[in-house]
VMD Tcl script that builds the backbone (N, CA, C; Angstrom):
set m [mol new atoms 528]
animate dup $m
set s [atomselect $m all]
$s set {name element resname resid chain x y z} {
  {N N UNK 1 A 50.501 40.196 -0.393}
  {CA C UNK 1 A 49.660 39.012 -0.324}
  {C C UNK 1 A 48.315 39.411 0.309}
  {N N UNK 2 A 47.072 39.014 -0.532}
  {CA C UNK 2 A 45.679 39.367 0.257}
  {C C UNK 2 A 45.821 38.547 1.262}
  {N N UNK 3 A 44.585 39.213 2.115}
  {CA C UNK 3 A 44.257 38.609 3.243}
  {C C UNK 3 A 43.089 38.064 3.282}
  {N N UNK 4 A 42.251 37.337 2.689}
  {CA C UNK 4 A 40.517 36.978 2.211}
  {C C UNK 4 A 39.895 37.344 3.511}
  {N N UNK 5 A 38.623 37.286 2.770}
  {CA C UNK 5 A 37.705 37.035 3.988}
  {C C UNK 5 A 37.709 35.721 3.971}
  {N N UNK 6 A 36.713 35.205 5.699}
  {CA C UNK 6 A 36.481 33.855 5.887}
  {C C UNK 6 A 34.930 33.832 6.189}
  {N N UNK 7 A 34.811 32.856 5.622}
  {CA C UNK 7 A 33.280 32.702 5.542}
  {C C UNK 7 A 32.790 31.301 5.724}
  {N N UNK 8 A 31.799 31.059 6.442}
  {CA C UNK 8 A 30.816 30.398 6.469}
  {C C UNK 8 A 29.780 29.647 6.102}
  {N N UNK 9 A 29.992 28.744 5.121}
  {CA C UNK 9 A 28.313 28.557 4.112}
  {C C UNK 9 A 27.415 27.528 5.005}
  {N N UNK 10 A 26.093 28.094 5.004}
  {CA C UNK 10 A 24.878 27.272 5.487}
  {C C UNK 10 A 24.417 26.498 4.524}
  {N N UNK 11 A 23.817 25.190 4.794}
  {CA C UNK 11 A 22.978 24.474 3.421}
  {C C UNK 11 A 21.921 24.178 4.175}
  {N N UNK 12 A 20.597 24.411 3.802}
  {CA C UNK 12 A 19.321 23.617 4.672}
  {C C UNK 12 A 18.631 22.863 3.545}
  {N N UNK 13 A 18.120 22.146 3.846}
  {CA C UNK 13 A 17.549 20.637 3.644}
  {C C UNK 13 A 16.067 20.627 4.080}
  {N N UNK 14 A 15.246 20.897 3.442}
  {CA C UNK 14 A 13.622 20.532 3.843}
  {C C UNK 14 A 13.424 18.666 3.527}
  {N N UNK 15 A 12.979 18.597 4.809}
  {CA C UNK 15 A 12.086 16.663 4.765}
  {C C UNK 15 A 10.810 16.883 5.193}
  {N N UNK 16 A 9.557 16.272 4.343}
  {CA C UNK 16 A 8.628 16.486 4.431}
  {C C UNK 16 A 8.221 14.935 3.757}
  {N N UNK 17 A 6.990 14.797 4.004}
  {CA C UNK 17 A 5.970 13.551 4.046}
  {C C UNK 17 A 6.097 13.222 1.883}
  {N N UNK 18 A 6.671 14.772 1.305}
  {CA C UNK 18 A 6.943 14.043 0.014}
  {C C UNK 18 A 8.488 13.810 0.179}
  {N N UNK 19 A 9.269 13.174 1.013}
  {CA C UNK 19 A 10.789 12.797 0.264}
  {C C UNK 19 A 10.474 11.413 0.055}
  {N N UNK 20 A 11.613 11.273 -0.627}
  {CA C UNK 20 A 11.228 9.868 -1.921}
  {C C UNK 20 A 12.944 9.204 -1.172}
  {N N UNK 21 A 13.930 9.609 -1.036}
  {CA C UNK 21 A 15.032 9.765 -0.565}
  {C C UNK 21 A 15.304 8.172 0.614}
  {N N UNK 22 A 16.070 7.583 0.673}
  {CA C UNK 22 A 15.773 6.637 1.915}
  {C C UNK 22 A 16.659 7.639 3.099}
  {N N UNK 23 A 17.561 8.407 2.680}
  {CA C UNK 23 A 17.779 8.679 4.193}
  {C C UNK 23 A 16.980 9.749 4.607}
  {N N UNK 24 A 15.987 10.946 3.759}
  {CA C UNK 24 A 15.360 11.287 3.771}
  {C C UNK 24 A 14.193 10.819 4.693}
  {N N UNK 25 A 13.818 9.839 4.319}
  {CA C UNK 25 A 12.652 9.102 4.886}
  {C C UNK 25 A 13.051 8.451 6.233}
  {N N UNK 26 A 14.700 8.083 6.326}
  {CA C UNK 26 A 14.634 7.395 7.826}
  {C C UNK 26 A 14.616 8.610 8.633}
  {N N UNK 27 A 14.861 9.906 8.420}
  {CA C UNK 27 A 15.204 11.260 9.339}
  {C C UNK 27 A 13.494 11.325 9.273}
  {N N UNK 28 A 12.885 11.708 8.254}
  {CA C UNK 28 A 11.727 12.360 8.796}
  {C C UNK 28 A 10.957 10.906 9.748}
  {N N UNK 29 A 10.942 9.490 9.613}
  {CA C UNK 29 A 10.404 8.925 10.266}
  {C C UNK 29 A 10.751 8.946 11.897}
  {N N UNK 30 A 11.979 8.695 11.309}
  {CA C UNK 30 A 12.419 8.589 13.509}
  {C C UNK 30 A 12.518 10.426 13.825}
  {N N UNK 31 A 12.742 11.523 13.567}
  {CA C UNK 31 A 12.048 12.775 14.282}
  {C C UNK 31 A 10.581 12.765 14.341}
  {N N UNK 32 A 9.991 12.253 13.664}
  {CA C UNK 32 A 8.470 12.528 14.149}
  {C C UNK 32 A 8.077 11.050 14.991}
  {N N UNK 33 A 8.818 9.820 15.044}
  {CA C UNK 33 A 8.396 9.289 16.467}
  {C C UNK 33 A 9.592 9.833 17.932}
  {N N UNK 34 A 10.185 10.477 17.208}
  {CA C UNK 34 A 11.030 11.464 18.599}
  {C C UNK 34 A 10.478 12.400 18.976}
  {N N UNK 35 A 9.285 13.082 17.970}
  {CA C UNK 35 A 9.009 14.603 18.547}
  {C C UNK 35 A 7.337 13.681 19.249}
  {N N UNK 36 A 6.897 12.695 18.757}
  {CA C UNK 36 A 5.712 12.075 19.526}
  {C C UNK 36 A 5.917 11.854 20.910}
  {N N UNK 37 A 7.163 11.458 21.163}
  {CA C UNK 37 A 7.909 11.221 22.768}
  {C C UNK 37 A 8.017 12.272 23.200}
  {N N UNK 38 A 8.821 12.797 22.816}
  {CA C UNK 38 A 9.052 14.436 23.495}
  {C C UNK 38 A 8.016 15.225 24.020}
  {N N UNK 39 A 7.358 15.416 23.399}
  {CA C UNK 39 A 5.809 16.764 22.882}
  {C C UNK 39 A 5.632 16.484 24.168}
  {N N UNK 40 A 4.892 15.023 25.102}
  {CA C UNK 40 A 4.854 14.937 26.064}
  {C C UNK 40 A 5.485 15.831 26.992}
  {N N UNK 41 A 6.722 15.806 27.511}
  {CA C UNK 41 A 7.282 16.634 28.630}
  {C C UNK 41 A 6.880 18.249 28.461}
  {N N UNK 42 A 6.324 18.540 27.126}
  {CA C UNK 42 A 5.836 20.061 27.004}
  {C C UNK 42 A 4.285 20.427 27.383}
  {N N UNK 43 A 3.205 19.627 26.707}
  {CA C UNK 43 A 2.196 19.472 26.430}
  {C C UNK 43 A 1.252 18.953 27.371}
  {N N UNK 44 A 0.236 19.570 27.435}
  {CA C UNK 44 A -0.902 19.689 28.841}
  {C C UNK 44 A -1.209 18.585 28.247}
  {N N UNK 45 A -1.424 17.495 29.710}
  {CA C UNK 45 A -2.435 16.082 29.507}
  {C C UNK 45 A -3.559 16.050 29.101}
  {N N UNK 46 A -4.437 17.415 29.746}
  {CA C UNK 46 A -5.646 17.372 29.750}
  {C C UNK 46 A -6.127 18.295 28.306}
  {N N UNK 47 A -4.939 19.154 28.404}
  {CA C UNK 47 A -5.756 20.009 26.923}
  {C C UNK 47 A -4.552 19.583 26.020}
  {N N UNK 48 A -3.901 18.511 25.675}
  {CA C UNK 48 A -2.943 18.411 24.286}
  {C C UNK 48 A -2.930 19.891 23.348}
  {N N UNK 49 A -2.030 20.265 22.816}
  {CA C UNK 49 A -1.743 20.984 21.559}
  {C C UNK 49 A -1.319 19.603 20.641}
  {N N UNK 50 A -1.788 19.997 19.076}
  {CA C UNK 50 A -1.863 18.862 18.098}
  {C C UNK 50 A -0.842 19.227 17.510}
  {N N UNK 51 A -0.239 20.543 17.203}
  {CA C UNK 51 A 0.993 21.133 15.970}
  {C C UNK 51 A 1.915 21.672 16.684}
  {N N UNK 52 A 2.769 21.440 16.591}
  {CA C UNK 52 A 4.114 22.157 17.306}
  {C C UNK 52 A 3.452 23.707 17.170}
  {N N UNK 53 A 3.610 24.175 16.319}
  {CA C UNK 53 A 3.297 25.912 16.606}
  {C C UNK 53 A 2.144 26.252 17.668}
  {N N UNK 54 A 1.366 25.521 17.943}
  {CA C UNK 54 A 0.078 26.111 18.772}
  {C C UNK 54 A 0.888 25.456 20.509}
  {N N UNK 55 A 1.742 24.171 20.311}
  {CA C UNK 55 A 2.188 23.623 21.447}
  {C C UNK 55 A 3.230 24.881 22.193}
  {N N UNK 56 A 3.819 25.539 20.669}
  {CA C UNK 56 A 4.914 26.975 21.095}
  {C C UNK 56 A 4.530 27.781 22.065}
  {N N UNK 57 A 3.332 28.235 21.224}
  {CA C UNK 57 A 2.314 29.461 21.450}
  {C C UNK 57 A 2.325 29.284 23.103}
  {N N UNK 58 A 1.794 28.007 23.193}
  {CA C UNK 58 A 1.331 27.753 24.889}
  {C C UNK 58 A 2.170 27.623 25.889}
  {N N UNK 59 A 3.616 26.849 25.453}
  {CA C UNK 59 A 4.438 26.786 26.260}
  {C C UNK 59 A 5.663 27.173 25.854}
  {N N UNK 60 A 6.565 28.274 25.935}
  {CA C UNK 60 A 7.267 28.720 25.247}
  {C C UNK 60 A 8.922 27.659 25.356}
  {N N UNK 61 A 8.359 26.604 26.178}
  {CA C UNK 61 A 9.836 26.067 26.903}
  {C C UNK 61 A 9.632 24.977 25.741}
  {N N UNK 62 A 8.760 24.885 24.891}
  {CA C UNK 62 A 8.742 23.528 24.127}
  {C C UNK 62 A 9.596 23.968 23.048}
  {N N UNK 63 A 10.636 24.959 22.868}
  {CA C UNK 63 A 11.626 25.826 22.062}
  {C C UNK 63 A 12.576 24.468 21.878}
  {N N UNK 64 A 12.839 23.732 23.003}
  {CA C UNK 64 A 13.441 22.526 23.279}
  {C C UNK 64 A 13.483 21.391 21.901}
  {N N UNK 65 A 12.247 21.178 21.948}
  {CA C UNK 65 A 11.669 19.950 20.818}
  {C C UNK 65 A 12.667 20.102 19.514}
  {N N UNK 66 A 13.070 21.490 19.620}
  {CA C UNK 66 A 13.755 21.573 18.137}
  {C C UNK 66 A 15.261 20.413 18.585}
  {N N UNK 67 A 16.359 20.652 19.552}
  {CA C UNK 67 A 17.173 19.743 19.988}
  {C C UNK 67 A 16.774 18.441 20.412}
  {N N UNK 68 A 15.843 18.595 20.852}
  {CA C UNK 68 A 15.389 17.335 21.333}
  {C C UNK 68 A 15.051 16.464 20.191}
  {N N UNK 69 A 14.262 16.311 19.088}
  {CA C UNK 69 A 13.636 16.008 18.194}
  {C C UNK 69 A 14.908 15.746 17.507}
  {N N UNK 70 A 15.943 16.482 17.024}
  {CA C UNK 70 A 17.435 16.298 16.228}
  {C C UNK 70 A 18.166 15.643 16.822}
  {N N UNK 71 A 17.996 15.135 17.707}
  {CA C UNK 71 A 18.643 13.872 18.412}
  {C C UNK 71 A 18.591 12.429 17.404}
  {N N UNK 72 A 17.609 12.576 17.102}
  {CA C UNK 72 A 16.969 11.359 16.468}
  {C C UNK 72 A 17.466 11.319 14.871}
  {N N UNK 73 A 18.078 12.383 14.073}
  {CA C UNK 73 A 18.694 12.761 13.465}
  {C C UNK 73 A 20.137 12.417 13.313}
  {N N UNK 74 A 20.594 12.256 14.690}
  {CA C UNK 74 A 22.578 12.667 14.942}
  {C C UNK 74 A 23.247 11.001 13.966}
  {N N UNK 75 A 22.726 9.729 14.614}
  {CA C UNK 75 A 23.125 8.383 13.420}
  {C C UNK 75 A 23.623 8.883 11.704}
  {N N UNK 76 A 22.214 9.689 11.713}
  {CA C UNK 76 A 22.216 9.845 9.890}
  {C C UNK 76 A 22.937 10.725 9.673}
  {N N UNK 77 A 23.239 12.096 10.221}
  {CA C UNK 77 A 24.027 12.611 9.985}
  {C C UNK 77 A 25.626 12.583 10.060}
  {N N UNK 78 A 25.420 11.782 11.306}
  {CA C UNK 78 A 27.251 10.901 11.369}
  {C C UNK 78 A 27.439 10.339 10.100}
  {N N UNK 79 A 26.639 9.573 9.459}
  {CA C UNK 79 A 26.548 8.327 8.440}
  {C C UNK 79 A 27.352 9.059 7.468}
  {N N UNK 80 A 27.139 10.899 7.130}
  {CA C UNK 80 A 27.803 11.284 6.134}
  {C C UNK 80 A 29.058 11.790 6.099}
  {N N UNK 81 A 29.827 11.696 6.970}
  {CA C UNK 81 A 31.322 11.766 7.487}
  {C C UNK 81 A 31.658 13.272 7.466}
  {N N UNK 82 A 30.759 14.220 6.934}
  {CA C UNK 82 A 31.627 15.421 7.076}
  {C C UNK 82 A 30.719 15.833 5.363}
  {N N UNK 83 A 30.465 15.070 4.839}
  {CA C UNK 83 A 30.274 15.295 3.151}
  {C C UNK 83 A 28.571 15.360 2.828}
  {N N UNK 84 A 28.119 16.690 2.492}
  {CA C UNK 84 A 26.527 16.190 2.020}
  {C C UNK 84 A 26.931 15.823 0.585}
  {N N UNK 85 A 26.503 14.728 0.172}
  {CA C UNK 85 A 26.822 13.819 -1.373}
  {C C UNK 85 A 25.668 14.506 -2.373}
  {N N UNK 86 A 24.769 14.919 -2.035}
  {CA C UNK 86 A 23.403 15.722 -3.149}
  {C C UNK 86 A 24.294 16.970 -3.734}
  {N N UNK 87 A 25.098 17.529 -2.460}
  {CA C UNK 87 A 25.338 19.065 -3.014}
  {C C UNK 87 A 26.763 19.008 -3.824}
  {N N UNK 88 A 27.455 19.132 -4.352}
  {CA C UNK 88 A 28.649 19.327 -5.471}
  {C C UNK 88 A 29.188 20.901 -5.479}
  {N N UNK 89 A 30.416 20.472 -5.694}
  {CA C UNK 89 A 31.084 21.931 -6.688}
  {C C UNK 89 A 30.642 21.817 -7.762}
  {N N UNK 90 A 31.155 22.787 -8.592}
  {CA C UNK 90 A 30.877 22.664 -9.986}
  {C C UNK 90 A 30.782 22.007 -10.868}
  {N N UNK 91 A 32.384 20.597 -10.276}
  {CA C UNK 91 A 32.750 20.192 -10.900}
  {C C UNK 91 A 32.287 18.553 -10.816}
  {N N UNK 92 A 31.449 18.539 -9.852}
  {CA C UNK 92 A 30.781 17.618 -9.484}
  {C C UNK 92 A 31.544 16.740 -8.715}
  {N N UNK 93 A 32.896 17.159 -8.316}
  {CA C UNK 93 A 33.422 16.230 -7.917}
  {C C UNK 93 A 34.009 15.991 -6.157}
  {N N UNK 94 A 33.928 17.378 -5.776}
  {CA C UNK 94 A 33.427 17.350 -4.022}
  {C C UNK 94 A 32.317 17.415 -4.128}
  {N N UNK 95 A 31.760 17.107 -2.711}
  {CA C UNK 95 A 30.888 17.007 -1.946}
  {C C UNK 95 A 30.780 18.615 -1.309}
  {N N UNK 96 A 29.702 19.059 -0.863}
  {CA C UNK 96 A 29.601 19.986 0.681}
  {C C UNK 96 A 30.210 19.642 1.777}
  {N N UNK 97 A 31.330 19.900 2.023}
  {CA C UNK 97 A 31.657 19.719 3.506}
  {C C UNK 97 A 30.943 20.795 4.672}
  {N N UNK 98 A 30.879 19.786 5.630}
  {CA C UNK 98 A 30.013 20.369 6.546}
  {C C UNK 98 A 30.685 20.003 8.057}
  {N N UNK 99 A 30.712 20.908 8.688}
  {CA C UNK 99 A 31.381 20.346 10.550}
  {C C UNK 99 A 30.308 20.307 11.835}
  {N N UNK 100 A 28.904 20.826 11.412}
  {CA C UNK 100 A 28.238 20.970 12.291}
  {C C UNK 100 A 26.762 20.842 11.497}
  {N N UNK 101 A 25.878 20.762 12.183}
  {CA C UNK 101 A 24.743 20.960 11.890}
  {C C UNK 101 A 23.598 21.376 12.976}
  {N N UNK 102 A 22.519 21.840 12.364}
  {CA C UNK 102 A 21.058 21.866 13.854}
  {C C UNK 102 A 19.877 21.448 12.842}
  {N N UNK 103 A 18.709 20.778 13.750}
  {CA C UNK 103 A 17.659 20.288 13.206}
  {C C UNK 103 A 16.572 21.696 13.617}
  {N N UNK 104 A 15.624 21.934 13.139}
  {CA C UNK 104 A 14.717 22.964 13.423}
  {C C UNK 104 A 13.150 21.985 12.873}
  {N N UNK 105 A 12.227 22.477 13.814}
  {CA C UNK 105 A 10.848 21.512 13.437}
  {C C UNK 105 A 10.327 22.873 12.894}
  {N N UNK 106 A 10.137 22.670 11.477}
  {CA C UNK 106 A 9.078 23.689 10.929}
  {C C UNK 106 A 7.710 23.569 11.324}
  {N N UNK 107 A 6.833 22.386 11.213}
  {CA C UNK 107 A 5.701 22.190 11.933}
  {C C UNK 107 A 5.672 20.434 12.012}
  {N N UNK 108 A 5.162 20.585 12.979}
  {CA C UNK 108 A 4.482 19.055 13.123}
  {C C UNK 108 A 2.758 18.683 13.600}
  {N N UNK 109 A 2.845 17.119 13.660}
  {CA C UNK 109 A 1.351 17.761 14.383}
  {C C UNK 109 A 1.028 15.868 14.980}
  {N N UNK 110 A 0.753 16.103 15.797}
  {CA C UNK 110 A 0.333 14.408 16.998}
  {C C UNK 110 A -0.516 13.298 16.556}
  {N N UNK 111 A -1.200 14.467 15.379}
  {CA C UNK 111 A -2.138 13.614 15.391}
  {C C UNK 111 A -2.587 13.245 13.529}
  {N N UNK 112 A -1.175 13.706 12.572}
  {CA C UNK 112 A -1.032 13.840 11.650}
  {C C UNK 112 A 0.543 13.859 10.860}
  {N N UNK 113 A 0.877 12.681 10.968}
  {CA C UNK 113 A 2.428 12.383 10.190}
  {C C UNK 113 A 2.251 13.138 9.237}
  {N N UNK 114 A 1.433 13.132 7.719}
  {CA C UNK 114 A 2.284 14.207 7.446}
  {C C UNK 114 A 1.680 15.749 7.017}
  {N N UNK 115 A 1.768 15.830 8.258}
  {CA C UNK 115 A 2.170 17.713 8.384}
  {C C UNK 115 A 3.777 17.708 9.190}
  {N N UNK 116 A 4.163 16.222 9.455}
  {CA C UNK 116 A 5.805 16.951 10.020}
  {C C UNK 116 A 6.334 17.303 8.760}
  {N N UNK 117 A 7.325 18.341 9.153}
  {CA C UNK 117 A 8.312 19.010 8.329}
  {C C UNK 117 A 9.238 19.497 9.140}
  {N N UNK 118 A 10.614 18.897 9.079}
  {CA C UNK 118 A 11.732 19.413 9.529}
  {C C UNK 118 A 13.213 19.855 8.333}
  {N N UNK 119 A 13.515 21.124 9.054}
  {CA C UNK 119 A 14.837 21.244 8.246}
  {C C UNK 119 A 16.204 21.389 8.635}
  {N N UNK 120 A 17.226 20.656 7.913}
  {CA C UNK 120 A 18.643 20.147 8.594}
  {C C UNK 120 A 19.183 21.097 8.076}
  {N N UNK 121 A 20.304 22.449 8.884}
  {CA C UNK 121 A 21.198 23.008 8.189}
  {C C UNK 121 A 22.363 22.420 8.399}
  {N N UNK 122 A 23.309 22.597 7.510}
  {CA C UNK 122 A 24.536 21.955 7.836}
  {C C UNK 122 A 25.098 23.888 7.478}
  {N N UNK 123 A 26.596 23.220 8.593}
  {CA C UNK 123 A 27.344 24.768 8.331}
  {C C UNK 123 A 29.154 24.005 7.688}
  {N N UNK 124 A 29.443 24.538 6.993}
  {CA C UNK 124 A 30.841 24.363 6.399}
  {C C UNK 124 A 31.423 24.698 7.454}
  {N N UNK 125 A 32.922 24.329 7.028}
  {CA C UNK 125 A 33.993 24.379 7.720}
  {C C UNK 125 A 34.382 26.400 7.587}
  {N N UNK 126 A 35.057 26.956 8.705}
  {CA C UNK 126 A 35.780 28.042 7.654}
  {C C UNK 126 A 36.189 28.180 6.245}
  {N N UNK 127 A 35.878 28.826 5.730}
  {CA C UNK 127 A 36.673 29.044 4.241}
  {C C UNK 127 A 37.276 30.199 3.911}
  {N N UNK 128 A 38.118 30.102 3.063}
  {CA C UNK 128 A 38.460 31.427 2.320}
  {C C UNK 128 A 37.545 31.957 1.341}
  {N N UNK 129 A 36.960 33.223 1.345}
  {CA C UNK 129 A 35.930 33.672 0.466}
  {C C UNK 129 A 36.686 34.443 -0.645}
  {N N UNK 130 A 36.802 33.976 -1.893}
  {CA C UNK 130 A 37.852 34.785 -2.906}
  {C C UNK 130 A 36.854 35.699 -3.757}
  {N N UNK 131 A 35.421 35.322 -3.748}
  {CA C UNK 131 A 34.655 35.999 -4.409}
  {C C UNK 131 A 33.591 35.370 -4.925}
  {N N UNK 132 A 32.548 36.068 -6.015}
  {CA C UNK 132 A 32.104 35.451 -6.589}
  {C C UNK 132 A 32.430 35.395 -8.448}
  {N N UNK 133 A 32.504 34.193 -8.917}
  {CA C UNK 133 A 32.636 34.283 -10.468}
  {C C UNK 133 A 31.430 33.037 -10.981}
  {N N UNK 134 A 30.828 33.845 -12.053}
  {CA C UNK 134 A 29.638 32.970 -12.711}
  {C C UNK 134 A 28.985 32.373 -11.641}
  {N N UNK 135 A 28.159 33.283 -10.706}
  {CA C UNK 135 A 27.299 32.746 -9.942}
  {C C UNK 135 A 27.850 31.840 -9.374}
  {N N UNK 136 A 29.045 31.477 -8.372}
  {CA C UNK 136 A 29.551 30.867 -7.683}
  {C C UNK 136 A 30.194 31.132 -6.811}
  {N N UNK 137 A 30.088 30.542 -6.009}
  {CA C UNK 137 A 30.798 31.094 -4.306}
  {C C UNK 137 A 32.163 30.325 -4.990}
  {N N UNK 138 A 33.982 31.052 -4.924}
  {CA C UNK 138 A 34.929 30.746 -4.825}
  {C C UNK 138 A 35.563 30.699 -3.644}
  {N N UNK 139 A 35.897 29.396 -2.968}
  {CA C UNK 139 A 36.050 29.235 -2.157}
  {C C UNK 139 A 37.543 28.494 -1.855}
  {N N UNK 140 A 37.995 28.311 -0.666}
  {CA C UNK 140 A 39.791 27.138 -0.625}
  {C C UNK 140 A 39.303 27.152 0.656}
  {N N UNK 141 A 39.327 25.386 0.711}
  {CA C UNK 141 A 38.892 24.866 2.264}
  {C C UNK 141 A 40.627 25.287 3.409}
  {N N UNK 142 A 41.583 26.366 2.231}
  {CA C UNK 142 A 42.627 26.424 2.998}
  {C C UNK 142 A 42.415 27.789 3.504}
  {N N UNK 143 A 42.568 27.938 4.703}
  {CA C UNK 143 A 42.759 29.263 5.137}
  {C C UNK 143 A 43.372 30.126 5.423}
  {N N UNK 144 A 44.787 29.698 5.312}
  {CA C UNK 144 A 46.180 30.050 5.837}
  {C C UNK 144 A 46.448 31.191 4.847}
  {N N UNK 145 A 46.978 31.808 5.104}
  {CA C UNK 145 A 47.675 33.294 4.030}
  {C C UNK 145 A 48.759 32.595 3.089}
  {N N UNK 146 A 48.852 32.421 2.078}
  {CA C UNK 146 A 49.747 32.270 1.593}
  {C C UNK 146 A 49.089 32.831 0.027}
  {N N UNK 147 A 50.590 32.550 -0.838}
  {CA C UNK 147 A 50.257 32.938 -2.379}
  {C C UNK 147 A 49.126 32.223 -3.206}
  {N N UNK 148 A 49.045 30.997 -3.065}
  {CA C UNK 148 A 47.812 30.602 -4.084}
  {C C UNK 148 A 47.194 29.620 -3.550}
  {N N UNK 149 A 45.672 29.295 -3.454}
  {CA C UNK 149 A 45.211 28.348 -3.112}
  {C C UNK 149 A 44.322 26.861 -3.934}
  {N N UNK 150 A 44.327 26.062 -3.272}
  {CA C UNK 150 A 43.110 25.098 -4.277}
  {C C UNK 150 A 41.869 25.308 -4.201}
  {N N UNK 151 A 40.832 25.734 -5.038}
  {CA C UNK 151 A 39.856 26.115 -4.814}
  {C C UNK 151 A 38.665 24.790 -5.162}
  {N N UNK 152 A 37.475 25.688 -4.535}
  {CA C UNK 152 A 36.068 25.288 -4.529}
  {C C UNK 152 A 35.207 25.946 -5.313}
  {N N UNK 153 A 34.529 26.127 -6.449}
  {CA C UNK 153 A 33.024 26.595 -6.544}
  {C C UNK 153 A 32.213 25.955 -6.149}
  {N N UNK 154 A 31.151 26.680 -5.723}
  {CA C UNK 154 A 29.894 26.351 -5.228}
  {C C UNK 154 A 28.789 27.007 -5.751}
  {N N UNK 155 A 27.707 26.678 -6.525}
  {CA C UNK 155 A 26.782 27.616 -7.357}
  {C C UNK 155 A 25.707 28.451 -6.069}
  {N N UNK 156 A 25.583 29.429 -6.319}
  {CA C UNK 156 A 24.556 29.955 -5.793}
  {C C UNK 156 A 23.600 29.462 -5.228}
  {N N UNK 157 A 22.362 29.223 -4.796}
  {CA C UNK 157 A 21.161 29.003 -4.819}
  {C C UNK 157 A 20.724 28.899 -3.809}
  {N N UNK 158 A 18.957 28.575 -4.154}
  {CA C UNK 158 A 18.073 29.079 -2.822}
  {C C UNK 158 A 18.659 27.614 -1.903}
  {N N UNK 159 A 18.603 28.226 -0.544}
  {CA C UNK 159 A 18.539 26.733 0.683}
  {C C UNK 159 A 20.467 27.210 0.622}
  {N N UNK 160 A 21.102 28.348 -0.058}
  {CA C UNK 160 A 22.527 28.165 0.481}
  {C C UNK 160 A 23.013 29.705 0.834}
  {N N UNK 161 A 23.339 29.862 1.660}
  {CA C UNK 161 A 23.625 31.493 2.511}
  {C C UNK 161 A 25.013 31.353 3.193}
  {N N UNK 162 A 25.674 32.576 2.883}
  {CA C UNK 162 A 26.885 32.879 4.186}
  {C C UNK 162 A 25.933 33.122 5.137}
  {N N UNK 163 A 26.208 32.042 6.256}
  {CA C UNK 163 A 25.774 32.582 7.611}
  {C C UNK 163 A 26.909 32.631 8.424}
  {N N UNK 164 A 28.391 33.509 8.269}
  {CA C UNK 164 A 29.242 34.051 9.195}
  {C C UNK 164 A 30.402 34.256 8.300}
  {N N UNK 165 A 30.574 35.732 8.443}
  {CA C UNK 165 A 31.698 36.026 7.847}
  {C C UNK 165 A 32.471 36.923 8.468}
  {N N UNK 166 A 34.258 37.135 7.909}
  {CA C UNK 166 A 35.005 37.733 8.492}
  {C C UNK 166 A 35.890 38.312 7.704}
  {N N UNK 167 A 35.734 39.706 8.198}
  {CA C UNK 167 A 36.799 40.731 7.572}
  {C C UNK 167 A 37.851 40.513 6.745}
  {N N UNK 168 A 38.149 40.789 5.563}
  {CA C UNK 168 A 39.072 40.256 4.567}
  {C C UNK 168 A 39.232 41.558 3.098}
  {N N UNK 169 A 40.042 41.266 2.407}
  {CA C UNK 169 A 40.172 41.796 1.232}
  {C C UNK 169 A 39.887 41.154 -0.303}
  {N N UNK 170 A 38.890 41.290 -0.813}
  {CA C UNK 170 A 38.379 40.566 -1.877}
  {C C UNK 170 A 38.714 41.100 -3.041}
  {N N UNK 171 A 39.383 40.154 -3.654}
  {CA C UNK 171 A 39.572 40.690 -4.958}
  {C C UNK 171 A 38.411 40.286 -6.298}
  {N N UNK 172 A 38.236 41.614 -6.672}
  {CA C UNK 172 A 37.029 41.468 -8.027}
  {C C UNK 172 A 37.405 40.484 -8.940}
  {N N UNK 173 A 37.090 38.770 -8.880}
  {CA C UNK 173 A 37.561 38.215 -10.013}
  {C C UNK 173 A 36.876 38.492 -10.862}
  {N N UNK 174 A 35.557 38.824 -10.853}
  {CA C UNK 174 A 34.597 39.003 -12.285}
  {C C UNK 174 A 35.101 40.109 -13.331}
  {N N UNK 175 A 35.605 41.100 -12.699}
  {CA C UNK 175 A 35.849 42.356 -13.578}
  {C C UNK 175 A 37.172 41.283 -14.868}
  {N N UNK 176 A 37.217 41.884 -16.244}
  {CA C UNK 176 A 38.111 41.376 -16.713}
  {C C UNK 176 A 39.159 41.966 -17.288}
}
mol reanalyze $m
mol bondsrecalc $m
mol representation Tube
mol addrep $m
């Protein structure tokens, strides 16, 4: 009986001043009046920084804003129980499961809504990594060793990465 690897999938999510999206739009609205509150506890009274990156530059403790700012985030992301609904298997018929997530501020700016841009990764649960076939991550949200599992595809693509994996034995499904 193999032993798979276990793996990790990341999904990130860019929101920017073009999402059309409503939950889209309630995340980027309430982080950029969360990062307007915040910026404060980082940011000189007398000399303001206007963009998060120049506010970085100056104070390296404003590293913060990224948690701080995803606070304002945590409602909407509860809202999706575990499931991003945009992303699919193959078969269109799961969802992305996801157990965690972090918000990151790509840029913002105080004095300009939209230059915010923030991006949400979500991280999956463990998985079993069986391989790849036709450009698809094969996956079984089961992890346990046994003889056969129920699987997942997941297509490739940009915004989706193993970010953590673990030692296993993969078998070549592509070869035929």
């Amino acid at each position: 009986m193999a032993h798979y690897p276990k793996i990790r999938l990341a999904y990130r999510v860019v929101i920017d001043s073009t999402a059309t999206a409503a939950w889209d739009r309630y995340i980027f609205e309430d982080t950029y009046r969360e990062y307007l509150m915040q910026q404060q506890l980082f940011n000189d009274i007398q000399n303001p920084k206007n963009s998060f990156r120049e506010l970085l530059a100056e104070n390296p403790k404003a590293e913060q804003l990224h948690f701080l700012t995803g606070m304002a985030a945590n409602s909407y992301i509860e809202q999706l129980k575990g499931s991003f609904y945009r992303f699919t298997d193959v078969l269109g018929s799961t969802f992305f499961p996801f157990t965690g997530y972090r918000l990151d501020i790509i840029n913002t700016d105080i004095t300009d809504s939209s230059r915010h841009k923030v991006g949400i990764t979500l991280y999956s649960p463990l998985l079993n990594y069986l391989g790849i076939v036709n450009n698809c991550y094969l996956v079984s949200l089961d992890t346990e060793q046994k003889a056969g599992y129920e699987t997942l595809m997941f297509e490739t693509r940009p915004q989706l990465a193993i970010c953590y994996y673990e030692e296993g034995t993969i078998n070549d499904l592509a070869k035929p």
